[in-house]
C-alpha positions in Angstrom: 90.9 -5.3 23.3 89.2 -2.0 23.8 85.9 -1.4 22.9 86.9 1.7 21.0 89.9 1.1 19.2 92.8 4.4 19.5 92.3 4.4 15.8 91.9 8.1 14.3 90.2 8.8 11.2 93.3 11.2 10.8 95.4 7.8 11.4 93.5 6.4 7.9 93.6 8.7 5.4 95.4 6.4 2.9 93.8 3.1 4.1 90.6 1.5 2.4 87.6 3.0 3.1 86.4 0.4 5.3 89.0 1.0 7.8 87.9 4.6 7.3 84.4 3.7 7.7 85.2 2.0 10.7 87.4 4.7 12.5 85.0 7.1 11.8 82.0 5.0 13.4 84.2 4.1 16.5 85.0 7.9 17.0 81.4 8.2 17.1 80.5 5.9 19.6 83.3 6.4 21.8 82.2 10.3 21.6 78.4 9.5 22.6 79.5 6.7 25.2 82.0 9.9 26.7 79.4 12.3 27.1 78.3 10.9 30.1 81.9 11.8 31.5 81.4 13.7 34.8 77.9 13.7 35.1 75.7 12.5 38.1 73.1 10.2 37.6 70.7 13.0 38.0 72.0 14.9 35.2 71.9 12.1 32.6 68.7 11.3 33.0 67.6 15.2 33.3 65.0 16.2 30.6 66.4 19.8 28.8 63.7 19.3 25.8 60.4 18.2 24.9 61.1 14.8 23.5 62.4 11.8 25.4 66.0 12.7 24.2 68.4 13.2 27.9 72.0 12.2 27.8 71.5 8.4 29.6 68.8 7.7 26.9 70.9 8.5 23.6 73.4 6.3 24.8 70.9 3.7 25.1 69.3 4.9 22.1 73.1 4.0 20.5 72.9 1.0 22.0 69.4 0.1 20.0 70.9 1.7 16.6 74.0 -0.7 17.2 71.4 -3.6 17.7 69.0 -3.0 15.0 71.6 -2.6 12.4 74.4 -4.8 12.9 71.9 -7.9 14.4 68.7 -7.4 13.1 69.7 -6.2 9.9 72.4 -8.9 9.4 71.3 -12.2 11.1 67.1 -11.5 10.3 66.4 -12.2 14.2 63.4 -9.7 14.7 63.8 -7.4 17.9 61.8 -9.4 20.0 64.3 -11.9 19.7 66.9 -10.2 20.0 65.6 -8.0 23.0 65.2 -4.4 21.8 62.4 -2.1 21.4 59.9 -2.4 18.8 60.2 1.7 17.7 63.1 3.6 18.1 61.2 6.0 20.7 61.2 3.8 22.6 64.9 3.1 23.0 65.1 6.3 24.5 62.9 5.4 27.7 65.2 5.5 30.4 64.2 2.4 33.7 64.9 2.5 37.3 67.5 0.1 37.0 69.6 2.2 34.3 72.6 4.0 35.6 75.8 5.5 33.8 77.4 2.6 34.5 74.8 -0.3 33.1 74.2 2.0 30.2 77.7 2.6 29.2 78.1 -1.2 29.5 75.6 -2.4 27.4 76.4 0.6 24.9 80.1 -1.1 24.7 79.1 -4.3 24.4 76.7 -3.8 21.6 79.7 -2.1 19.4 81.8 -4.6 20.3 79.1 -7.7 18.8 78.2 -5.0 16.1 82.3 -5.3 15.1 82.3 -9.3 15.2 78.4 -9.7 13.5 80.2 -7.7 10.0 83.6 -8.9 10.8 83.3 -11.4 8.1 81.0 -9.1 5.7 82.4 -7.1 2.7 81.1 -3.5 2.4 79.0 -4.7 -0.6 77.6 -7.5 0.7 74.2 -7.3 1.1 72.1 -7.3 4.6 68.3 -9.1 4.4 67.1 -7.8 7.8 65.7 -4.6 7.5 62.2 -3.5 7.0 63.5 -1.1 4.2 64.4 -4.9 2.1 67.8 -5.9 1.5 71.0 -3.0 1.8 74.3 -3.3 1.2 76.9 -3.1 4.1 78.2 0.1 2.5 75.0 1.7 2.9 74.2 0.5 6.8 77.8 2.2 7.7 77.1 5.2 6.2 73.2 5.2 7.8 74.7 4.4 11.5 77.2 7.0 11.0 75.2 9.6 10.1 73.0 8.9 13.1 75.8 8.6 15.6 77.0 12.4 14.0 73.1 13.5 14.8 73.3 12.3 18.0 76.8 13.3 19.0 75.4 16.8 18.2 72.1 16.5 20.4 74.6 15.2 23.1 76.8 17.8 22.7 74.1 20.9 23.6 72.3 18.9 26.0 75.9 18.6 28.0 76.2 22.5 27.1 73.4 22.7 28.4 73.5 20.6 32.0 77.1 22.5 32.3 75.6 25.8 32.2 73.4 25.3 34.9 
């Protein structure tokens, strides 16, 4: 199974909007997991702005949105447990050990467990985990959504950017 499905949001125009839902989030995270596509590791990791935002640390950043809202949010573990940052500004600090490769990896694997931890969820079933109290399903996939859009934009100047140079 791939870890983002071949499944267009043009391809789901007449389907429910949870299969909408989910072909727009998995363009999204197979668009921010790509823009690492023919980059060395030096570019990835290459600061172009003032905040801790480079190319290898929004795909980890994804990788932390993927975690806090389809685990924390849905099973109540708190990110200690489950391994993540504390803050999200954190998810963005990039470690000696991260490469493309690891990064990518653990950016595919999260969407993948995010896709079985809601598998069984409806879109107005209700999530307890979050610190904003309990949210329906409906809502998360809109919130992840429109933070994988931000960041496909940030990604997409920053790669503008690198390729310029």
């Amino acid at each position: 199974m791939s870890t983002f499905p071949a499944v267009s949001a043009e391809d789901v125009v007449d389907q429910p909007v949870r299969a909408q839902l989910e072909a727009f989030l998995d363009e999204h995270r197979g668009a921010l997991n790509r823009c690492l596509d023919g980059l060395t590791e030096e570019q990835v990791r290459r600061s172009l702005v003032s905040s801790r935002t480079t190319l290898l640390g929004l795909v980890k950043h994804a990788t932390f949105v993927e975690k806090v809202w389809f685990d924390e949010a849905v099973t109540c573990r708190s990110r200690a447990e489950i391994g993540i940052p504390a803050t999200p500004d954190e998810s963005f600090v990039i470690d000696d050990e991260d490469t493309i490769a690891t990064v990518r990896q653990a950016h595919r694997a999260a969407c993948g467990a995010s896709r079985r931890a809601i598998s069984s969820l409806g879109l107005d079933d209700t999530v307890h985990g979050n610190r904003r109290g309990p949210l329906p399903l409906r809502w998360v996939y809109l919130h992840v959504l429109r933070e994988l859009a931000q960041h496909c934009g940030h990604a997409d100047i920053l790669r503008e950017q690198l390729l310029a140079e």
